[in-house]
C-alpha positions as a Markdown table, in Angstrom:
| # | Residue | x | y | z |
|---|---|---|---|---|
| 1 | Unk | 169.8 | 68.7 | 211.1 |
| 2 | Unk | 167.1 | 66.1 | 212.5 |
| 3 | Unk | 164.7 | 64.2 | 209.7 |
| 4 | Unk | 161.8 | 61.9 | 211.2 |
| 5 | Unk | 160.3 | 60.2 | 208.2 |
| 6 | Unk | 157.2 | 57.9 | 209.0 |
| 7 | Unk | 158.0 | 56.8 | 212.7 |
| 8 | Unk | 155.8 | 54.2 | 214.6 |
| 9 | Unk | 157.0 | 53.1 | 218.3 |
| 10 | Unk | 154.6 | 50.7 | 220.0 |
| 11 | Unk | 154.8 | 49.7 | 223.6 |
| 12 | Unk | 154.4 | 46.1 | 222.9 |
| 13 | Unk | 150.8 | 46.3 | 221.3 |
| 14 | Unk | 149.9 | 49.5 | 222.2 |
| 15 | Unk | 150.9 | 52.3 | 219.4 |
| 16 | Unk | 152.5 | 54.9 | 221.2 |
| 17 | Unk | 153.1 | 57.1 | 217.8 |
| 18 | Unk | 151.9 | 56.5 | 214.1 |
| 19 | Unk | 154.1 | 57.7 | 211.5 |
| 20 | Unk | 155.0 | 60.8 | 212.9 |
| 21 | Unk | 157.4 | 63.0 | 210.4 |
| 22 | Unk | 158.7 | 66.3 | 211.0 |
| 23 | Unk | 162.5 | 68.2 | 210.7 |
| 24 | Unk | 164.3 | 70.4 | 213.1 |
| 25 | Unk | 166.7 | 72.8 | 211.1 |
| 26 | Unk | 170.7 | 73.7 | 212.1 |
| 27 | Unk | 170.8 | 76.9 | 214.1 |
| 28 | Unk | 166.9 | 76.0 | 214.9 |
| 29 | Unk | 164.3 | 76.3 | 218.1 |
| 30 | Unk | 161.2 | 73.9 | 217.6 |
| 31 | Unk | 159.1 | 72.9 | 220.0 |
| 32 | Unk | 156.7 | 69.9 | 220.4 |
| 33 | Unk | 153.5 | 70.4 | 222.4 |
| 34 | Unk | 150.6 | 68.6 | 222.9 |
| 35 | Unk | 148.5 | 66.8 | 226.1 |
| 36 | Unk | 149.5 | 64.3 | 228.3 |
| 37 | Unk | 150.2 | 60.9 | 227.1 |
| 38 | Unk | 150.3 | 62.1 | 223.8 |
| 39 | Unk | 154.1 | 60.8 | 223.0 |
| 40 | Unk | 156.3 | 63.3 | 223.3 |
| 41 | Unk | 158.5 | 62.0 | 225.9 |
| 42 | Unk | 158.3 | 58.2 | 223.2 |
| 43 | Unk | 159.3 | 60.8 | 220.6 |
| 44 | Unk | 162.3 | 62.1 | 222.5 |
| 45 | Unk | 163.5 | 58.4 | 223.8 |
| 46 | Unk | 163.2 | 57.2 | 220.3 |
| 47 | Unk | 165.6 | 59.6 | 218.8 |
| 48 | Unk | 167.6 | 59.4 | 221.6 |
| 49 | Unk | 167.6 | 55.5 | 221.0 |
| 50 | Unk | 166.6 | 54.9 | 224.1 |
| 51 | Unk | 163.5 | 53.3 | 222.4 |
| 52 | Unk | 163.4 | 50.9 | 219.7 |
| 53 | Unk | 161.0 | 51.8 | 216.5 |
| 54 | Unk | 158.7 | 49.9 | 215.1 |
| 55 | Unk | 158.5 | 51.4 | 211.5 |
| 56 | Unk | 159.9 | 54.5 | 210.2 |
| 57 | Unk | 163.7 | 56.0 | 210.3 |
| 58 | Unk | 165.5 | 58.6 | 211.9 |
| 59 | Unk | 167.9 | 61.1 | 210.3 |
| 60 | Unk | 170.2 | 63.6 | 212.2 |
| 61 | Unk | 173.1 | 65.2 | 209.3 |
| 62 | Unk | 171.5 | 63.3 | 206.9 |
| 63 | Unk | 172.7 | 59.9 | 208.6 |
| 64 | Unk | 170.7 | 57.2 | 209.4 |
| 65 | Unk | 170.6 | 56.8 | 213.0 |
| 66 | Unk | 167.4 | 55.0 | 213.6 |
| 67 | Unk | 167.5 | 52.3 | 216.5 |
| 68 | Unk | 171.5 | 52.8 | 217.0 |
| 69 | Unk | 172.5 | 52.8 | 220.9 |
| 70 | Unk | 172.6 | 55.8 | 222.9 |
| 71 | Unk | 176.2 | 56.7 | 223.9 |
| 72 | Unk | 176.6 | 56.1 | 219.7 |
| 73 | Unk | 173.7 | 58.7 | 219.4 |
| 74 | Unk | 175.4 | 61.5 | 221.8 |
| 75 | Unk | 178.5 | 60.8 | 219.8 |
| 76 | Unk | 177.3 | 61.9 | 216.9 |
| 77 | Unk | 176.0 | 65.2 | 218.5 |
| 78 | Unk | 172.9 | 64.4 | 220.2 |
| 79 | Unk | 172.1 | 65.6 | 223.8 |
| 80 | Unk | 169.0 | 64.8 | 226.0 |
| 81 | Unk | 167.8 | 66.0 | 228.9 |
| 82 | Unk | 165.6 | 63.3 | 230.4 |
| 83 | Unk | 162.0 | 64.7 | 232.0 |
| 84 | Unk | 163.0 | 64.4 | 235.9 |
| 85 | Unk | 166.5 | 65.5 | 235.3 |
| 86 | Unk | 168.3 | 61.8 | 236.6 |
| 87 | Unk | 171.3 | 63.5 | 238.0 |
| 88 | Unk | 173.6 | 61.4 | 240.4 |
| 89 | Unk | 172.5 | 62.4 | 243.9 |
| 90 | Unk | 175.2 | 61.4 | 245.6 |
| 91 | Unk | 178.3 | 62.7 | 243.4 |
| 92 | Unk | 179.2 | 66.3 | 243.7 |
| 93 | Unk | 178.1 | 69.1 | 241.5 |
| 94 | Unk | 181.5 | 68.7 | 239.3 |
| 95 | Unk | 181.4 | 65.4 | 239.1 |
| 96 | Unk | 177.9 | 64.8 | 237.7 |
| 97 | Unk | 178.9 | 67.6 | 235.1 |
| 98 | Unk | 182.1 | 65.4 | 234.0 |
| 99 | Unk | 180.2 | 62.1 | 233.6 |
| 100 | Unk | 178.6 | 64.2 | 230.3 |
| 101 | Unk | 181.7 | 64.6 | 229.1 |
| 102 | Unk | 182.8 | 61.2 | 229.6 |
| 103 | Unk | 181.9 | 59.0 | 226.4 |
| 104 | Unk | 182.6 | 62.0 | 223.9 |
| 105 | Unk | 186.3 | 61.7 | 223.8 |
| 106 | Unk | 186.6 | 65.5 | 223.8 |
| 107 | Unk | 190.6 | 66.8 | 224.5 |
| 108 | Unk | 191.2 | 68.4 | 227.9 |
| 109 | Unk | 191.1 | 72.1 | 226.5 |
| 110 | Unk | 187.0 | 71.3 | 225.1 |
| 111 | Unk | 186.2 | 70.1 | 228.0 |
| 112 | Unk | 187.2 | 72.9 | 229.9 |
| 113 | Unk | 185.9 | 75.3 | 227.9 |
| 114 | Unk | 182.9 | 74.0 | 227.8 |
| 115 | Unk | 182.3 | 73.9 | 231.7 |
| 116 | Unk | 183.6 | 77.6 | 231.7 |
| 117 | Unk | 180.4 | 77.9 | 229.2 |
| 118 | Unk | 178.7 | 76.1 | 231.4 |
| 119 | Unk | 179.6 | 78.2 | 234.7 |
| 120 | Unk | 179.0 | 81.5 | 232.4 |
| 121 | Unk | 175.2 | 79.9 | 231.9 |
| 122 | Unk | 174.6 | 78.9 | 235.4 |
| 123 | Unk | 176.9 | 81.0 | 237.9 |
| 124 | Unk | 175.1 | 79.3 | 240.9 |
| 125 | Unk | 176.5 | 75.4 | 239.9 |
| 126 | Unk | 180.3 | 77.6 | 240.2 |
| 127 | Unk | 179.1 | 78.4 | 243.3 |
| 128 | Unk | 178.0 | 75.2 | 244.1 |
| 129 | Unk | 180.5 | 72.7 | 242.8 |
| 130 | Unk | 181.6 | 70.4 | 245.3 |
| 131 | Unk | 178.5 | 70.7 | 247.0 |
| 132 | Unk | 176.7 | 67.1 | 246.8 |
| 133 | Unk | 173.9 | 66.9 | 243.8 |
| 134 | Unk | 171.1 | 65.9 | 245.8 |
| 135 | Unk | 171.5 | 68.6 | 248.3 |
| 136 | Unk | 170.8 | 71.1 | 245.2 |
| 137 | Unk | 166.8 | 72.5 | 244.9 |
| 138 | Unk | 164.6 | 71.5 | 241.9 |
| 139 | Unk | 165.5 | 74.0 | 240.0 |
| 140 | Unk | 169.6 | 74.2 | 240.7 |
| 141 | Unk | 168.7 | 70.3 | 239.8 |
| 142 | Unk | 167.3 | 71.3 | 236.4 |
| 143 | Unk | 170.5 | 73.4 | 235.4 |
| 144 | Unk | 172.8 | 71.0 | 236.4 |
| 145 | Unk | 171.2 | 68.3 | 234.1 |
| 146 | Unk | 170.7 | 70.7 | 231.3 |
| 147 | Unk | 175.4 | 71.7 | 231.9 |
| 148 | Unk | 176.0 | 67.6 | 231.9 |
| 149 | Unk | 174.5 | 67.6 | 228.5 |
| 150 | Unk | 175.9 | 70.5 | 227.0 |
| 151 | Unk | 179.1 | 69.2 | 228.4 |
| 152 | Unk | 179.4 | 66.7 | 225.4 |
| 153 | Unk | 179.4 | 69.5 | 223.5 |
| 154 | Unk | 176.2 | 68.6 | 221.3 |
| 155 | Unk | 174.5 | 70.2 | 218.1 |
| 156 | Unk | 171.3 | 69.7 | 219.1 |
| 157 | Unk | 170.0 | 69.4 | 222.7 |
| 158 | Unk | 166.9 | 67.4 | 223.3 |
| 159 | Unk | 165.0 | 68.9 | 226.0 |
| 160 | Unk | 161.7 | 67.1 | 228.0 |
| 161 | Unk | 159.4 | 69.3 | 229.8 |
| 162 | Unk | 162.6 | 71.6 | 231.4 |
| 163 | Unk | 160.7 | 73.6 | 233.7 |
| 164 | Unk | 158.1 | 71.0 | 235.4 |
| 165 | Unk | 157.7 | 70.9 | 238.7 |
| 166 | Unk | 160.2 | 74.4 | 239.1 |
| 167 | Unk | 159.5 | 78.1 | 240.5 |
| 168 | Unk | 159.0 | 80.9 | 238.2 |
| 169 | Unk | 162.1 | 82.3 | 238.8 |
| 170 | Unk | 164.2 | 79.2 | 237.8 |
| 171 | Unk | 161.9 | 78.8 | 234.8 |
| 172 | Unk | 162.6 | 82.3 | 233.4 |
| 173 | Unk | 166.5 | 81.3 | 233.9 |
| 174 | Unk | 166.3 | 78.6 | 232.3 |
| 175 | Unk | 164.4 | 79.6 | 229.4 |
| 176 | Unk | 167.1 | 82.8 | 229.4 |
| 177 | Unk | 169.3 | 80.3 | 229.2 |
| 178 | Unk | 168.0 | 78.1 | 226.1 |
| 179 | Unk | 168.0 | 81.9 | 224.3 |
| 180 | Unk | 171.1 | 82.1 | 224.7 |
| 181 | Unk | 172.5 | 78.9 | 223.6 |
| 182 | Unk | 170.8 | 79.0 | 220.4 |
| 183 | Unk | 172.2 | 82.7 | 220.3 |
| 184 | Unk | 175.5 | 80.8 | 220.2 |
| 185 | Unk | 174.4 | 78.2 | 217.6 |
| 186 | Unk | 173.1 | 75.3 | 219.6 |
| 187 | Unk | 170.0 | 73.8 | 217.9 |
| 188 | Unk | 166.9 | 72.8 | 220.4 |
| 189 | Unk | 164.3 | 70.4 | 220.2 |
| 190 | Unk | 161.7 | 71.4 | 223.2 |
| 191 | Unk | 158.8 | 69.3 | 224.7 |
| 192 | Unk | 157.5 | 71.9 | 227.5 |
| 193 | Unk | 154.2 | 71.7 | 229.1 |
| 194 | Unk | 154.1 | 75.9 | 229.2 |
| 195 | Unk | 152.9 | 76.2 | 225.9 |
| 196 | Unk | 153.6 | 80.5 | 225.7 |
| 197 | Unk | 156.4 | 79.7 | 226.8 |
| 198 | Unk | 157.8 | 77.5 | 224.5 |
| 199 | Unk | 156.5 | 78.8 | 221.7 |
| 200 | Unk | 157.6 | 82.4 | 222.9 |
| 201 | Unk | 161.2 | 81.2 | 222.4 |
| 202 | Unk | 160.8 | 78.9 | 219.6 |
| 203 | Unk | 161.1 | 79.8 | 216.0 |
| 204 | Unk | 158.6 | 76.8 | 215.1 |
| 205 | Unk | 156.6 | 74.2 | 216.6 |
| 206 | Unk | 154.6 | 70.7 | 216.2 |
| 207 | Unk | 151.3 | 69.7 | 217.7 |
| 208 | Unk | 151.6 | 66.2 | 218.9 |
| 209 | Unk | 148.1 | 64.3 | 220.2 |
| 210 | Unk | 147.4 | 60.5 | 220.8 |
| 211 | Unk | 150.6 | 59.8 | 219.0 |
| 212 | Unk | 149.9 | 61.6 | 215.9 |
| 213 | Unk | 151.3 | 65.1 | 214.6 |
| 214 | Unk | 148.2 | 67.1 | 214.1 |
| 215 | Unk | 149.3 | 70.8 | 213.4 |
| 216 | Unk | 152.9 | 72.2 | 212.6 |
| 217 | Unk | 154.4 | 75.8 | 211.3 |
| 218 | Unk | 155.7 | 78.9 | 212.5 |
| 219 | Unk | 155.5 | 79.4 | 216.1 |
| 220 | Unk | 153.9 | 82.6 | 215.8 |
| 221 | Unk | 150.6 | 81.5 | 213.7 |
| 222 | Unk | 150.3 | 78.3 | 215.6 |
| 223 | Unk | 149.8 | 79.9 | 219.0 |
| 224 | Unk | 146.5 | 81.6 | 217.3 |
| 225 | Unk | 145.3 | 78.3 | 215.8 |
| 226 | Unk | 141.9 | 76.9 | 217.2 |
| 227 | Unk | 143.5 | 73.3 | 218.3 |
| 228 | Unk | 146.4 | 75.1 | 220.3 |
| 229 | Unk | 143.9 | 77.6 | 222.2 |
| 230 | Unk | 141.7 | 74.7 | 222.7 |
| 231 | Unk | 144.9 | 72.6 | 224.0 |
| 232 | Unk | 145.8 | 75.6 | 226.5 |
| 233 | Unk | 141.9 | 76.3 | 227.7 |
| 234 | Unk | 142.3 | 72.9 | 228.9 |
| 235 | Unk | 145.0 | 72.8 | 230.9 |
| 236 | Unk | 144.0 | 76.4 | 232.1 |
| 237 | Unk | 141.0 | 74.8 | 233.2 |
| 238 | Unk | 142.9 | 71.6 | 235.0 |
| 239 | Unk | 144.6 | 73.8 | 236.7 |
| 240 | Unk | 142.1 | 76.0 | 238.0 |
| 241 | Unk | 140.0 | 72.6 | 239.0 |
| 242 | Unk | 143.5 | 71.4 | 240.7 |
| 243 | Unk | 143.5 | 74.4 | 242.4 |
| 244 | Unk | 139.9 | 74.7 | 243.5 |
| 245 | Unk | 139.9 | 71.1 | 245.3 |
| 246 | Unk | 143.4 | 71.9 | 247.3 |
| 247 | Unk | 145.4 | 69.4 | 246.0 |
């Protein structure tokens, strides 16, 4: 479903990824992990469109999509959810989840059904849907950016670190969630900084560090490889340090 053959971005002259190739599969979960800064967030904007690339093209249903526009990009099937969700604070819960249906020209009836889908995903943004956007909790936040994607009824959902910053509880939802959309067919491309996690759910995965793809394959043998437990004893350990000093 998604080709990336040979991709370099640069942020003017710094080289944020050097050619980085890798495919996601129809019906797939793959997720991309890796340390801070190490591009996954460039890698996401770029297929998006979002960013420009510097070398390299991008292939999603064997169409070249490299360096086209955005709303031309979630046309063709592509949804992203942006790392910090960018919902509209101000608009109600309803209306934020109609602006992802806006540019897809979708007839009434898809529409609908898909915010039934939606509802049936996330009872709590039914509960909740004239209820302003920015009065919503992190993690009520988080669904309601994941629904206004999936309200443009993509093929594959881009998805940037989904459970930062939440509770437990709303990150086992979520994740619930994702299972459950793939269940039904949707395709995901993950970048999560809960490594298990993503991996857990995830049929295969990428290892992405300073811009370059160092490890790939099933998600299953590359939780047990050395650069993957070395990856998670250091943010174990960043963690502990984080929580030794207080802050």
């Amino acid at each position: 479903m998604l080709r990336i053959k040979k991709l370099t971005v640069h942020y003017g002259p710094l080289r944020a990824l050097k050619e980085i190739s890798l495919e996601v599969k129809r019906g797939e979960v793959v997720a991309l992990i890796g340390p801070n800064r190490a591009g996954k967030t460039t890698l996401l904007c770029t297929i998006s469109g979002i960013l420009e690339t510097t070398e390299g093209r991008v292939f999603f249903q064997e169409e070249d999509i490299t360096n086209l526009n955005p709303h031309k990009i979630v046309s063709r099937g592509i949804g992203h959810v942006p790392q910090g969700r960018h919902i509209f604070p101000t608009l109600s819960v309803l209306d934020n989840l109609m602006m992802g249906a806006y540019i897809t020209r979708k007839s009434k009836g898809e529409i609908q059904g898909n915010l039934e889908w939606i509802y049936e995903l996330f009872p709590i943004l039914k509960e909740r849907k004239e209820q302003r956007a920015g009065t919503l909790s992190g993690g009520e936040q988080q669904m309601l950016a994941i629904g206004r994607a999936l309200m443009g009824g993509p093929k594959l959902l881009l998805l940037d670190e989904p459970s930062m910053g939440l509770a437990p509880r709303f990150t086992e939802e979520i994740f619930a969630a994702f299972k459950e959309m793939n269940r039904r067919g949707l395709t995901l491309f993950i970048v999560e900084q809960e490594i298990h996690l993503s991996l857990a759910i995830s049929h295969r995965g990428y290892l992405l560090r300073n811009g370059r793809l160092i490890k790939g394959g099933p998600s299953s043998s590359l939780i047990e490889s050395h650069e993957v437990k070395a990856l998670c004893l250091g943010e174990d350990m960043s963690k502990y340090l984080v929580q030794r000093s207080g802050i």
